[in-house]
ROLO-884531 format. One line per field, with one value per residue (C-alpha): residue number from 1; residue in three letters; x, y negated, z. Coordinates in steps of 0.001 Angstrom, whole numbers, plus 500000, padded with zeros to 6 digits. Layout:
# residues N
seq NUM  ...
type ALA  ...
X X  ...
Y Y  ...
Z Z  ...
END
This chain:
# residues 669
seq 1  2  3  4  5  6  7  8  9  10  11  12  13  14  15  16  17  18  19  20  21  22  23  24  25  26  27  28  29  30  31  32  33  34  35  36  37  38  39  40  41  42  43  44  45  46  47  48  49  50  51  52  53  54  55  56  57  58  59  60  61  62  63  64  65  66  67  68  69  70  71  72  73  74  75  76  77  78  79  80  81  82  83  84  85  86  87  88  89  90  91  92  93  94  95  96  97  98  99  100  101  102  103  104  105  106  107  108  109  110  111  112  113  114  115  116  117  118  119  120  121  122  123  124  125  126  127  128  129  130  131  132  133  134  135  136  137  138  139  140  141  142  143  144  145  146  147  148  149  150  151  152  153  154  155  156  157  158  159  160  161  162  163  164  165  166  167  168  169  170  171  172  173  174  175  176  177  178  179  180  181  182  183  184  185  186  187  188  189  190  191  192  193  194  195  196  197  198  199  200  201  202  203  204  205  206  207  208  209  210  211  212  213  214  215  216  217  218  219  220  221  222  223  224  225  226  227  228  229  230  231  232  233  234  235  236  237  238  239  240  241  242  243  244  245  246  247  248  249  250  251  252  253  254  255  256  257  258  259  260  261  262  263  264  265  266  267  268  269  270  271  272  273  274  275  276  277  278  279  280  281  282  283  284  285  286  287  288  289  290  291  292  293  294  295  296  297  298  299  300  301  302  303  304  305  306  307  308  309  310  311  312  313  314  315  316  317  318  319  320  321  322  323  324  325  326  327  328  329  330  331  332  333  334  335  336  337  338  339  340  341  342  343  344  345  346  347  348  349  350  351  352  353  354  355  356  357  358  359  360  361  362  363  364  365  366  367  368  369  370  371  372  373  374  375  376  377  378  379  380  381  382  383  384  385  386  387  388  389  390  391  392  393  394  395  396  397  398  399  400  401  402  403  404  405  406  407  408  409  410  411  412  413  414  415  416  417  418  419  420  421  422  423  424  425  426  427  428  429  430  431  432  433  434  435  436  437  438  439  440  441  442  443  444  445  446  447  448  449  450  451  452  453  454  455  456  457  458  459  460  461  462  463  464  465  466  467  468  469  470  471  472  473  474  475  476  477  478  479  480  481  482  483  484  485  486  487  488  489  490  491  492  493  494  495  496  497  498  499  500  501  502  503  504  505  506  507  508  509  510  511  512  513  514  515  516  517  518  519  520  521  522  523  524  525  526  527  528  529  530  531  532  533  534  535  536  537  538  539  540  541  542  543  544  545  546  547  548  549  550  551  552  553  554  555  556  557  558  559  560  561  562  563  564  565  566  567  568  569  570  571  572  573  574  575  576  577  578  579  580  581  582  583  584  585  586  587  588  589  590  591  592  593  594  595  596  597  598  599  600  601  602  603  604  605  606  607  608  609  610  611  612  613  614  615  616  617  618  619  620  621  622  623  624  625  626  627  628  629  630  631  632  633  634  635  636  637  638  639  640  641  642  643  644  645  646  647  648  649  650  651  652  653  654  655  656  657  658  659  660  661  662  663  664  665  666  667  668  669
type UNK  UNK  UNK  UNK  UNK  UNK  UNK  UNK  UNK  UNK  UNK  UNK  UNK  UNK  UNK  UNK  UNK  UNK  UNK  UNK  UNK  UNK  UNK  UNK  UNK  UNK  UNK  UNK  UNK  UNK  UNK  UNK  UNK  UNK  UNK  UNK  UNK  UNK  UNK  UNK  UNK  UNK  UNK  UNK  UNK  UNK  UNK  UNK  UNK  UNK  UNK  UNK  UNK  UNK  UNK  UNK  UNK  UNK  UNK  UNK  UNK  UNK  UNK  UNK  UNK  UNK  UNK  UNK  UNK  UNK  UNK  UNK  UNK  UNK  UNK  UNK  UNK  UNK  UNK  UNK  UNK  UNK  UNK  UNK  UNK  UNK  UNK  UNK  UNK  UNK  UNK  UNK  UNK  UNK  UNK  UNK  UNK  UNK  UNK  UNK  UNK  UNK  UNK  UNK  UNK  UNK  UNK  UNK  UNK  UNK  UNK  UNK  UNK  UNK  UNK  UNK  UNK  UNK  UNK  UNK  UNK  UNK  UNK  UNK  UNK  UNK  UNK  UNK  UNK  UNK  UNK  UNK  UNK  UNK  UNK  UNK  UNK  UNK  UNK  UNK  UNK  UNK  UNK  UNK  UNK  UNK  UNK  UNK  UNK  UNK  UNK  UNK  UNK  UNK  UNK  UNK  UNK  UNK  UNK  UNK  UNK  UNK  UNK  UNK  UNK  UNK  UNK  UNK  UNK  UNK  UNK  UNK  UNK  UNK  UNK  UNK  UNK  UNK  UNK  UNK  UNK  UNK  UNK  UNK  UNK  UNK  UNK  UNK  UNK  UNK  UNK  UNK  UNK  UNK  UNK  UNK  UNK  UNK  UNK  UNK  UNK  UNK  UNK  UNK  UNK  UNK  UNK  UNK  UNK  UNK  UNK  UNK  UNK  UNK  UNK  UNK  UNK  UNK  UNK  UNK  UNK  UNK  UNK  UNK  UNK  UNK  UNK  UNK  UNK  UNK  UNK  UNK  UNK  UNK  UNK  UNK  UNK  UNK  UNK  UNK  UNK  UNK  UNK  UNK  UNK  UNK  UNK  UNK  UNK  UNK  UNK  UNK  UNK  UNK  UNK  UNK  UNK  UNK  UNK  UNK  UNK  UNK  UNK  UNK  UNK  UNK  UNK  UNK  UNK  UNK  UNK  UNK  UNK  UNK  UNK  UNK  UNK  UNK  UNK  UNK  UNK  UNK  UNK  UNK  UNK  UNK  UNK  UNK  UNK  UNK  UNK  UNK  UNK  UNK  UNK  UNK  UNK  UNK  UNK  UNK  UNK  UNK  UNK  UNK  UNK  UNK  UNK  UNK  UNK  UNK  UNK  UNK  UNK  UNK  UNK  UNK  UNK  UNK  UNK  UNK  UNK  UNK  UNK  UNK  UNK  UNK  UNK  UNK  UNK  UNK  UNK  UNK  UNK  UNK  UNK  UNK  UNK  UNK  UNK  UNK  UNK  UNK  UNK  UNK  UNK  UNK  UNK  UNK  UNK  UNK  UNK  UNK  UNK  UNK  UNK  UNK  UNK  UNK  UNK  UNK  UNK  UNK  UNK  UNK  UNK  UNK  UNK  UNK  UNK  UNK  UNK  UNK  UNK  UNK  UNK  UNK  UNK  UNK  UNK  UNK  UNK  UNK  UNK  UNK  UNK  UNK  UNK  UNK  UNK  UNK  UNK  UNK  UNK  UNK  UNK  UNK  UNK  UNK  UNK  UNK  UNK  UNK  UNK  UNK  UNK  UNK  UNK  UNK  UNK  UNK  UNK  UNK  UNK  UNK  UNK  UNK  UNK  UNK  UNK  UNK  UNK  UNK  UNK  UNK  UNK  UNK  UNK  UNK  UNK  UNK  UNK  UNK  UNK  UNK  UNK  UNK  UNK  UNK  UNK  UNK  UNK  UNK  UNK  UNK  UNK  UNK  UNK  UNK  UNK  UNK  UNK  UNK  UNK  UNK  UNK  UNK  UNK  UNK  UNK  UNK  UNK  UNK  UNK  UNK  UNK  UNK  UNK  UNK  UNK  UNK  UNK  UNK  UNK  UNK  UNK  UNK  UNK  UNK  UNK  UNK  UNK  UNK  UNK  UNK  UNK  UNK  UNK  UNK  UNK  UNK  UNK  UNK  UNK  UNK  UNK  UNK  UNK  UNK  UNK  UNK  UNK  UNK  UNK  UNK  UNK  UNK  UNK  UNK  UNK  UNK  UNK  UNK  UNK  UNK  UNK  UNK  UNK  UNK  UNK  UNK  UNK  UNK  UNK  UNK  UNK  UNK  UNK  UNK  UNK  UNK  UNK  UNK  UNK  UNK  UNK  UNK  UNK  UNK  UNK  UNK  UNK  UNK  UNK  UNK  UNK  UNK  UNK  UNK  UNK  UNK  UNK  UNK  UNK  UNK  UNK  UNK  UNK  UNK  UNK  UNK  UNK  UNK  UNK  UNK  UNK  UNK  UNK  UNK  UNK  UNK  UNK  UNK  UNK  UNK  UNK  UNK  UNK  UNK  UNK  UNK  UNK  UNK  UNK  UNK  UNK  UNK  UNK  UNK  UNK  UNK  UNK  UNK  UNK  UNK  UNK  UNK  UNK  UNK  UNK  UNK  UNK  UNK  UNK  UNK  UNK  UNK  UNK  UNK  UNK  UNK  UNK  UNK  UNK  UNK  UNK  UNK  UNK  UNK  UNK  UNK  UNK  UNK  UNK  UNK  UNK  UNK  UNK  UNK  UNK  UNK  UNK  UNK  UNK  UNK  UNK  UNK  UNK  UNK  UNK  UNK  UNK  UNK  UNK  UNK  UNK  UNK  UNK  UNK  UNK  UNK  UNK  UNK  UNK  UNK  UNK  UNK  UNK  UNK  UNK  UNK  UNK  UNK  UNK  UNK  UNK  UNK  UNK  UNK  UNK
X 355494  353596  356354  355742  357968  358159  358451  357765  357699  356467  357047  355383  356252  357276  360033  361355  361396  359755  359136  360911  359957  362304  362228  362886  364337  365002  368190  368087  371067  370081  373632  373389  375293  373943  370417  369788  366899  367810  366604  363405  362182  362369  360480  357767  357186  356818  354313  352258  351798  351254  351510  354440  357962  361140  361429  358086  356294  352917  353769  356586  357014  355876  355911  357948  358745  361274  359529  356278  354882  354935  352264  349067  349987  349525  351969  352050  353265  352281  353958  353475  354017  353912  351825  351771  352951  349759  350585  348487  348954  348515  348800  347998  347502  347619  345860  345559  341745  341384  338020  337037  334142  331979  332978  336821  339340  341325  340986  342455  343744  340956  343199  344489  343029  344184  343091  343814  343538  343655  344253  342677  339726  339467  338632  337957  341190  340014  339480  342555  344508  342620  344008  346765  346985  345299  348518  351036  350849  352552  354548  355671  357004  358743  361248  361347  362154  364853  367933  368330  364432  364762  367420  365696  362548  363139  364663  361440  359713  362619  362657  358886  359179  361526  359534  356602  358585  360651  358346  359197  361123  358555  358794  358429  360672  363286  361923  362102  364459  364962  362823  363691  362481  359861  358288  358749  356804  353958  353424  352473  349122  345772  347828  350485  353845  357172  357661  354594  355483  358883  357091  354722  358281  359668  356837  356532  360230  359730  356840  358498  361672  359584  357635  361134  362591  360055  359487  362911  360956  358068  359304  361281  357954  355836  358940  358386  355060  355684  354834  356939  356458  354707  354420  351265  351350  350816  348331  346009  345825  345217  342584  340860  341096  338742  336318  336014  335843  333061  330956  331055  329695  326831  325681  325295  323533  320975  320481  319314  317357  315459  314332  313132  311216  308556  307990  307998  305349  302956  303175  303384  299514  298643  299344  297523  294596  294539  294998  292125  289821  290553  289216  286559  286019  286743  284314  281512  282403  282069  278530  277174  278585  276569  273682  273482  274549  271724  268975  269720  270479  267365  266937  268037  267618  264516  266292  269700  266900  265356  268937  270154  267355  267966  271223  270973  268614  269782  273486  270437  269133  272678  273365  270422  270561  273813  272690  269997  272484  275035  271829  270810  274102  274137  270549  272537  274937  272848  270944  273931  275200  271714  271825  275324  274580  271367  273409  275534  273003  271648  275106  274976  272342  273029  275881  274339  272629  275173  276310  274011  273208  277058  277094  279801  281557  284417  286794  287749  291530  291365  290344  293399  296895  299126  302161  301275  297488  296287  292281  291427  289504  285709  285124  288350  286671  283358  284999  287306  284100  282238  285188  285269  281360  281571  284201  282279  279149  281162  282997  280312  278327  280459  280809  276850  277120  279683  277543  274870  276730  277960  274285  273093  275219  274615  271046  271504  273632  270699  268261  270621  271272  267610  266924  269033  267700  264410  266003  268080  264798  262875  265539  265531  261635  262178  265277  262795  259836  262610  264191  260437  260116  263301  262601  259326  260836  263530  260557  258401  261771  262856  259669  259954  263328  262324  259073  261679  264216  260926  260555  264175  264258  262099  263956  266297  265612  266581  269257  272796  274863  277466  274696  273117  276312  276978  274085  274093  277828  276695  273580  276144  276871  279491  280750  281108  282857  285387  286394  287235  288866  291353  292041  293031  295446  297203  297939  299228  301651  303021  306064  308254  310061  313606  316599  320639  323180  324517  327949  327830  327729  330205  332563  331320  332081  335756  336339  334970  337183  339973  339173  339066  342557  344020  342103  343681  347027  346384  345523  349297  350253  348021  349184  353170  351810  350576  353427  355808  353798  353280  357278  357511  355181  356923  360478  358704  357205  360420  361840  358884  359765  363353  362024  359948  362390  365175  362700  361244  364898  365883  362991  363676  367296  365840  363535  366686  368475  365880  364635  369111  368109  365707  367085  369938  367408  366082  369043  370500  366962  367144  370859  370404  368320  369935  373460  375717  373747  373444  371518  371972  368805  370192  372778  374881  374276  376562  375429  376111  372324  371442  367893  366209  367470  367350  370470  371429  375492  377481  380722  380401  379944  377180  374871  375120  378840  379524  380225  377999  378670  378385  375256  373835  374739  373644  370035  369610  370601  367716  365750  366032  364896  361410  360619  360620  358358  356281  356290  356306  359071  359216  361870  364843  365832  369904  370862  374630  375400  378664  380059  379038  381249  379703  375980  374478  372140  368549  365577  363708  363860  367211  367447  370855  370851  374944  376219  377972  380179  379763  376606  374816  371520  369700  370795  369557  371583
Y 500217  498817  496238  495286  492165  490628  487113  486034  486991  485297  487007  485533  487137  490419  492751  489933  487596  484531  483174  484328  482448  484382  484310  486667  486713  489280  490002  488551  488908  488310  487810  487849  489386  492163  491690  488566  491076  492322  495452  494029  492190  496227  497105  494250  494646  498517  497547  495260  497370  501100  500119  502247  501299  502463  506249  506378  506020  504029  503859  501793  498008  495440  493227  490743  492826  490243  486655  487454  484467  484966  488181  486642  485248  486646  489550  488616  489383  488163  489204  487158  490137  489879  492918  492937  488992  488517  487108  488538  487891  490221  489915  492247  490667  492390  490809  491301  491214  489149  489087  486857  488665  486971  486321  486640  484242  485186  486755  490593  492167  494645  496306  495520  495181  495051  492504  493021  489988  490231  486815  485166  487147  489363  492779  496889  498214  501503  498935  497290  500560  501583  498548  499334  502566  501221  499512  502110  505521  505323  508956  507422  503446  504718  506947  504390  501770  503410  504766  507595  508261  510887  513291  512302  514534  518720  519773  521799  519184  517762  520643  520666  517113  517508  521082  518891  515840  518219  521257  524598  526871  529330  533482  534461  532400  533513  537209  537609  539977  541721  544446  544905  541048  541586  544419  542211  539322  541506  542371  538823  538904  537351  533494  536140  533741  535190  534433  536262  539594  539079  539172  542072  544132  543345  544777  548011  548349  547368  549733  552492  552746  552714  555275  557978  556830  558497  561790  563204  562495  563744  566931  568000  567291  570139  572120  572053  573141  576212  579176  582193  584999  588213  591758  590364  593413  595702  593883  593588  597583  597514  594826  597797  600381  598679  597707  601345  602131  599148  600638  603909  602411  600256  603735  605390  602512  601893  605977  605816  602027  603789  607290  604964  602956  604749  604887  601117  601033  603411  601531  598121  599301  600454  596860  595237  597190  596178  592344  593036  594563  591888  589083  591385  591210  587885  586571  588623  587511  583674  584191  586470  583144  580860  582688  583227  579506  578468  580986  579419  575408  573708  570440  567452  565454  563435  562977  561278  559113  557972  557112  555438  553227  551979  551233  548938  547106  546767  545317  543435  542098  540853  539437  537175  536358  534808  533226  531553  530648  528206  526605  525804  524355  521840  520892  519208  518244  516750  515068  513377  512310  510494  508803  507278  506150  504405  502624  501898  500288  497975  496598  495668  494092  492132  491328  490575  487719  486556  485566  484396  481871  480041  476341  474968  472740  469891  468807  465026  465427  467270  463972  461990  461912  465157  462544  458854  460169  457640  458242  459246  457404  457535  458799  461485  462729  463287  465371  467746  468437  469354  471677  473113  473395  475450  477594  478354  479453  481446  483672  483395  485331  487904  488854  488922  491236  493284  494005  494628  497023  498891  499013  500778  503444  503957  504497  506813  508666  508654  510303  512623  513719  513581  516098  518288  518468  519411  522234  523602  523385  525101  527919  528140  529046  531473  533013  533669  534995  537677  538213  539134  541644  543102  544058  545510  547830  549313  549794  551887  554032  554879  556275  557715  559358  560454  562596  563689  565230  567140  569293  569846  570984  573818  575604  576152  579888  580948  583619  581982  582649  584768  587628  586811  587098  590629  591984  591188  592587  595910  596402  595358  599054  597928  595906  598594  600819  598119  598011  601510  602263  599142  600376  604439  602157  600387  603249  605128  602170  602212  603700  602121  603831  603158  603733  604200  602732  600284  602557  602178  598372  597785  599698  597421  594161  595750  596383  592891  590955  593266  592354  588755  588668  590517  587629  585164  586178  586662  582976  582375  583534  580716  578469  578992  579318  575915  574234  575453  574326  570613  570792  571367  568670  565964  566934  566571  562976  561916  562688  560758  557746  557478  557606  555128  553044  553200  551951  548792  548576  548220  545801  543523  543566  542524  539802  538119  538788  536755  534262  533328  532783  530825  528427  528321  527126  524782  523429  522705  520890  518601  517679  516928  514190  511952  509925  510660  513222  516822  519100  522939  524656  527709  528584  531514  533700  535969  538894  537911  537214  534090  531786  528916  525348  521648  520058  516599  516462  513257  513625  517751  516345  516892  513550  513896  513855  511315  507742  504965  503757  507181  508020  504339  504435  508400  506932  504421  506534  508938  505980  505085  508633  508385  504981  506187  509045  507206  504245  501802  499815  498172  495887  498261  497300  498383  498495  498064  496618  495164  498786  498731  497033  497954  499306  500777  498899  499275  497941  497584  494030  494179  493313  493294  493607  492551  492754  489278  488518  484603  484022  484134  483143  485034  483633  484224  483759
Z 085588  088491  090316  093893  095221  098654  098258  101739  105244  108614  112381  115327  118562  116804  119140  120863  117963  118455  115174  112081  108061  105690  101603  099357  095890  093740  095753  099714  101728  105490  107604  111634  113953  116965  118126  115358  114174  110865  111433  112990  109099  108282  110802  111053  106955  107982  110738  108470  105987  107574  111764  111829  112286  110339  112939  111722  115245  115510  119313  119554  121474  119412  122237  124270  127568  128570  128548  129934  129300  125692  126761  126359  122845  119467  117401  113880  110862  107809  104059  100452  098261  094522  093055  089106  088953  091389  094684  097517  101342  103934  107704  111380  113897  117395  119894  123674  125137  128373  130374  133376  135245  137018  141035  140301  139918  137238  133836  133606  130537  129239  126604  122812  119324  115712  113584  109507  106671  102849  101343  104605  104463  107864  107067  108538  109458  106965  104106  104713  104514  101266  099514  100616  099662  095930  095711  097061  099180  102595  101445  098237  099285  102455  099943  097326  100109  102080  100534  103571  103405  100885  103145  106343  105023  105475  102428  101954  101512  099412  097237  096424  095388  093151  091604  091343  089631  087026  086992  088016  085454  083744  085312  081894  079940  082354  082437  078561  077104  080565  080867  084766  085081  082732  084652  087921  086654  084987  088826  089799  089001  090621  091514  093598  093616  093605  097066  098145  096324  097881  101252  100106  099515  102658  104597  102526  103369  106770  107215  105264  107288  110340  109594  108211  112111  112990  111292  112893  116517  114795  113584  117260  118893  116695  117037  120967  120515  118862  121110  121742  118477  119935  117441  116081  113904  116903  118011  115303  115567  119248  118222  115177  117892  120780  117815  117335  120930  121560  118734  120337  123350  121839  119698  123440  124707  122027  121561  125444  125239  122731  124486  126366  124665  124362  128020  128671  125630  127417  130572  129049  127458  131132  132042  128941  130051  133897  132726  130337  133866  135814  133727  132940  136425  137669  134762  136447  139892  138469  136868  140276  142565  140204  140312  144177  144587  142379  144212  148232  146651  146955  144583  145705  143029  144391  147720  145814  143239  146717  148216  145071  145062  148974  148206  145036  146344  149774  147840  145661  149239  150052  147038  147220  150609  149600  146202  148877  151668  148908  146961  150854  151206  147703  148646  151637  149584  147315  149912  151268  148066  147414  150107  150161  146431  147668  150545  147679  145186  148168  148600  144762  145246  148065  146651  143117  145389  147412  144103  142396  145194  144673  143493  141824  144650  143627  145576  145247  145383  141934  140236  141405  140008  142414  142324  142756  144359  141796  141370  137110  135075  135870  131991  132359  136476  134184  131904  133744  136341  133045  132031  135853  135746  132391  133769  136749  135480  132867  135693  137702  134935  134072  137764  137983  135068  136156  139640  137153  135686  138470  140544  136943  136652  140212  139328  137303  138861  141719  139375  137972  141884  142448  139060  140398  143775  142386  140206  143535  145735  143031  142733  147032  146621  143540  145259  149199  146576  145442  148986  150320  147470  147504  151271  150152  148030  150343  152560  150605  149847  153335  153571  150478  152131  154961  153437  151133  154237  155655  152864  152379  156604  155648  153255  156316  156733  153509  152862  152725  149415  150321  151379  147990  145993  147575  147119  143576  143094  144992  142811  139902  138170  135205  138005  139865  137148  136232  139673  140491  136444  137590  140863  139273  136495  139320  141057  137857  137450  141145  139747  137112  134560  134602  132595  134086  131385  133951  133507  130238  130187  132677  130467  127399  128768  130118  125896  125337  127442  126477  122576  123793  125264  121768  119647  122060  121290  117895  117650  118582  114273  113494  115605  114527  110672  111256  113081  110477  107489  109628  109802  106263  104981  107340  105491  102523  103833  104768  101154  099905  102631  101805  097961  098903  100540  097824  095335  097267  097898  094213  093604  096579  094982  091550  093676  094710  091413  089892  092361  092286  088033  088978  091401  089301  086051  088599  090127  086912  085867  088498  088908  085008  086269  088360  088136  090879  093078  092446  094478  095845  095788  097329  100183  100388  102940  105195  104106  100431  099618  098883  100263  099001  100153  098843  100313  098475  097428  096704  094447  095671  099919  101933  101944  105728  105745  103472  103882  104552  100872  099355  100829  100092  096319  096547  098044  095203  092715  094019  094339  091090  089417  092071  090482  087100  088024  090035  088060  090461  092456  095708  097922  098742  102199  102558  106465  106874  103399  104644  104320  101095  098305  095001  094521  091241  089473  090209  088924  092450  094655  097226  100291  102421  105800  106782  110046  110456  113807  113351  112578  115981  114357  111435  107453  105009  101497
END
């Protein structure tokens, strides 16, 4: 079993306390009356270890807020704790952060910081908790610490502790030999828990008896629907008679429709035959304009050849002309550009000269001493003018070559300006040459066109087409024929053949709408047939429902028949385990069913409503039993051990904190 001791503890400006050096043995009584901070060793060893105090808060007031000079100093705590015979010493420091800035004249609190230390060496606040937590988990040494920790948790949390410590009583070992139980726990399949089918039972109840409230609402709305009853019996042979009567109707109709037939056929081929004339006729027409058209239309195709020609080269002419009037324009350019780079090469040069002509010039105050004017030595003014002559000529010729440089690209870019004037001058002659012959051309086609116009001014006195295209109709004797046959067929078909069964119609859509109003009301038998069967199968659903209901019913029963076993099994596990507490691991509800609970009893009274010693003894006892699981023991601190006579034995480190009128300062015994 792991054993962890506290064998010494030091508080510096901790909660008021200014400086507190306690020992520990293996059992520490600390006497003090009121506000001699007992209760504040539980709370700084809390602090130190987890930064929490004993209500659990991390925010709580470490410091002083009533001597504020004691502000600016250091909170400390610092523990010698005994961890498998192996002392160790751990301290936190918190620390307030000051800052003067620059310009002001006093320092200004910035904020706070944490500072841990493991056996002196300073170290992350994360690994600090991880040895910690190496040692003993926060969880575990606050219940094995505190003799009320264990009932201040919610007794859910109580109650899975103590499942996980003694291990939960099997389903089947309880089940077996009960077949209803059996049957129950061959249902919890796929990791499903009791608890969860439970839940699962209560909805399907929940759900079922939902759904039967409201079938009865159900049923009285379908029963509102239901339409008055009419003699559907007399109207089904109103309904045979009007078939017969619409059938006598439709054999009148289609005996007439087809007398007459045959007439619409004869003049439907009268029309076939006219459609057939007139393309007959309008294809003649088309070839006779053609022909005339072609006979009065002199040729023109010379005359548009000739016209083409003047216009693309007269947009040929413009074109050029343009070409001509920008390579006119970068000749300039060009020009221009020449000469400003020529200006600019005679600078270079001049200036090329100007410095080439500089002498190196000293002057005698560099060869004395800047502070006492003290001339150099004559052998120390030969050398630094030898350095200064050196350096000259060295800057002096790499500015020569630099204006070297620059005059020679200027060159060249002269003679690549001058190239290219050449090329644009010889382009200005080639592009006049092509102006000149361009002109030449459109010349010899405008008169081209015009000798083209004369001939086509005396074909003037020709016929014009229309007297052509008559004259070739008239002479046009299966023209002719087509033309007067069409004309005899459309007077033939003047007169349209008609047939009177309008009567006969009228009457046939007065039986139609009639039949329509019978099959309406006939649709009413269907409509009651199916209401009534609806009624019927939502009687039947709520048999089914209430079925339904009584068996979830039953099996929620033999849920809580069981889970009661089971707590029982449990409870009687657990209370086997300890000395003087027992536990209730179910409550007994008003209703007569019973729930789950965890609620910790001392000599058969609640642990809340016990006395202080009761519930003291009651906490060790627990105490005890978490060691030996865990195994692993701690200090036990025991507030208000004066109300205490008599406490069990334990194998854990004790520490009495006694309420003690006359001792005005803390003792420790």
């Amino acid at each position: 079993m792991k054993t962890v001791q506290l064998k010494r503890l030091v508080v510096t400006n901790f909660k008021g306390a200014r400086k507190l050096d306690i020992p520990f043995n293996e059992k520490t009584s600390l006497y003090g009356a009121n506000g001699t901070y007992k209760s504040t060793t539980y709370d700084a060893f809390l602090w130190l270890l987890f930064g929490k105090n004993a209500d659990d808060k991390k925010d709580f007031s470490i410091k002083n807020t009533v001597e504020k000079e004691l502000n600016r100093q250091d909170h400390e705590v610092e523990a010698i704790m005994v961890i498998d015979g192996e002392e160790n010493t751990l301290k936190r420091v918190y620390k307030e952060k000051w800052e003067k800035k620059k310009g002001e004249e006093f320092s200004r609190m910035t904020g706070n910081e944490t500072v841990y230390f493991w056996n002196g060496v300073p170290m992350p606040q994360k690994d600090f908790v991880s040895k910690i937590n190496s040692v003993l988990e926060e969880s575990v040494f606050k219940l094995i610490t505190n003799p009320l920790a264990f009932n201040d948790i919610k007794w859910q949390d109580r109650r899975s502790l103590l499942t996980t410590m003694f291990g939960d009583v099997s389903n089947e070992e309880l089940a077996k030999g009960n077949s209803e139980y059996e049957e129950l726990v061959s249902k919890l399949t796929q990791g499903k828990t009791l608890s969860d089918y439970q839940k699962q039972i209560l909805a399907e109840v929940k759900k079922s008896k939902d759904e039967l409230k409201a079938i009865p609402t159900r049923i009285d709305e379908v029963s509102k629907s239901i339409p008055e009853t009419l003699d559907f019996n007399a109207l089904r042979t109103e309904l045979d008679s009007k078939d017969l009567e619409l059938k006598h109707i439709d054999k009148q109709i289609q005996d007439k429709s087809a007398a007459f037939d045959s007439i619409l056929e004869a003049h439907r081929q009268k029309q076939m035959k006219a459609h057939g004339l007139k393309a007959d006729i309008s294809t003649i027409e088309i070839t006779t304009r053609k022909t005339a058209k072609d006979q009065v239309t002199p040729d023109e195709t010379s005359l548009m050849l000739i016209q083409n020609t003047i216009t693309d080269k007269t947009q040929e002419l413009k074109s050029a002309e343009n070409t001509l009037s920008i390579l006119e324009t970068k000749v300039s350019t060009c020009e221009n550009e020449i000469a400003s780079t020529t200006s600019k090469m005679d600078a270079k040069r001049n200036e090329w000269n100007a410095e080439n002509a500089k002498t190196a010039i000293f002057d005698e105050n560099e060869f004395c001493c800047p502070t006492c004017k003290r001339n150099f030595e004559s052998e120390d003014v030969e050398t630094k003018k030898t350095e200064m002559l050196s350096t000259f000529n060295a800057n002096k010729t790499l500015t020569l070559n630099t204006i070297m440089m620059q005059g020679q690209s200027l060159a060249n870019e002269t003679i690549a300006l001058e190239t290219e004037l050449n090329t644009l001058k010889s382009r200005i002659e080639n592009g006049k040459k092509l102006i000149t012959d361009i002109k030449k051309t459109i010349e010899k086609a405008e008169a081209d066109l015009v000798l083209e116009k004369s001939k086509h001014a005396d074909a003037k006195d020709l016929l014009s087409e229309e007297d052509v295209y008559n004259d070739m109709l008239s002479k046009n004797i299966l023209y002719q024929e087509k033309k007067a046959e069409l004309v005899q067929l459309e007077e033939q078909m003047k007169e349209v053949p008609k047939v009177d069964i309008d009567e006969l119609k009228s009457q046939r859509n007065q039986i139609i709408s009639e039949i329509d109003q019978i099959k309406t009301k006939l649709q009413i038998e269907a409509q009651i047939t199916q209401a009534n069967s609806r009624i019927e199968a939502l009687k039947q659903e709520e048999s089914n429902l209430a079925q339904i209901v009584a068996n979830t019913e039953k099996t929620q029963f033999t849920i809580e028949r069981f889970e009661k076993l089971k707590m029982e099994s449990l409870e009687q596990k657990v209370n086997s385990k300890f000395q003087m507490v027992k536990f209730r691991m179910f409550d007994q509800q008003v209703n007569g069913g019973e729930s789950p609970a965890c609620e910790i009893l001392v000599n058969g009274v609640p642990f809340s409503d016990a006395n202080t010693a009761s519930r003291i003894n009651a906490g060790l006892d627990i105490i005890n039993v978490l060691c030996d699981y865990y195994q692993v023991s701690a200090p036990i601190f025991i507030d208000n051990r004066e109300s205490v006579v008599e406490i069990i034995d334990t194998n854990s480190q004790i520490i009495n904190l006694i309420v003690s009128e006359k001792d005005k300062t803390l003792r420790v015994a």
